[in-house]
C-alpha positions as CSV (number, residue, x, y, z in Angstrom):
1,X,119.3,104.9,107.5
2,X,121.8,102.9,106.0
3,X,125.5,104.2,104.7
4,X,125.5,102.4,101.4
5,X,128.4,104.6,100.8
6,X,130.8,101.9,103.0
7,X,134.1,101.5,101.6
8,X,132.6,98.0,101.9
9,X,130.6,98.3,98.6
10,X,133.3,99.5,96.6
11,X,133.7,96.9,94.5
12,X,131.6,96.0,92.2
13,X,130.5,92.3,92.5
14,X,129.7,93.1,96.2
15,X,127.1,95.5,95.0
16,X,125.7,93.3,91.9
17,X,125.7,90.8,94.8
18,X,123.7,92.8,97.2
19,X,120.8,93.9,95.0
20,X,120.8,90.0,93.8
21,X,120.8,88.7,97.3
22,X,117.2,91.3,97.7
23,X,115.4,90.8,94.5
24,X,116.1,86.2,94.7
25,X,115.1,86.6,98.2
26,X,111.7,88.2,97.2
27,X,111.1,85.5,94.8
28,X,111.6,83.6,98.3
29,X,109.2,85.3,99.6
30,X,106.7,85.0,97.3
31,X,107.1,81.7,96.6
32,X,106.3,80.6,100.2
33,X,103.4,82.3,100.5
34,X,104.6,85.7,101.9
35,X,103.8,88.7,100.0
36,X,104.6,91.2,102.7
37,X,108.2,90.2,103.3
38,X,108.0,89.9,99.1
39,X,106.8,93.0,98.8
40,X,109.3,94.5,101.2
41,X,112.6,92.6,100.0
42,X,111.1,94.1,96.5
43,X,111.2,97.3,97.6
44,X,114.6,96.9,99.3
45,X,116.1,95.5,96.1
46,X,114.9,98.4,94.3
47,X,116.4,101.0,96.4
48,X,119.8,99.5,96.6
49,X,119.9,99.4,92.5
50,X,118.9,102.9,92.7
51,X,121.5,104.1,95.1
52,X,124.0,101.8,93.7
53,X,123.5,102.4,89.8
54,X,121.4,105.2,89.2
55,X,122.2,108.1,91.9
56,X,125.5,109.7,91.2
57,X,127.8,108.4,93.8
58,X,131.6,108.3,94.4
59,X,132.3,104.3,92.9
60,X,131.7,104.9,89.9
């Protein structure tokens, strides 16, 4: 899976800027047509904010 604790997420902008990056590139997605990759950049987006935000983790 992926090691979103990386001392490369650290700071804070970079993961504001991650879960951005997922949830405007769904709106990419969706707005060309392709709800799949929508749907999965959607998903995506939500899982970063969750691990990022939501689950106790060691950035805080």
């Amino acid at each position: 899976m992926f090691n979103l604790d990386h001392p490369f997420f650290r700071p804070l902008w970079k993961r504001i800027a991650t879960v951005f990056v997922c949830f405007a590139w769904a709106v990419v997605e969706y707005m060309n047509g392709n709800p799949l990759w929508g749907m999965f950049f959607l998903g995506l987006g939500a899982f970063v904010f969750f691990q990022f935000f939501l689950k106790n983790n060691t950035f805080k």
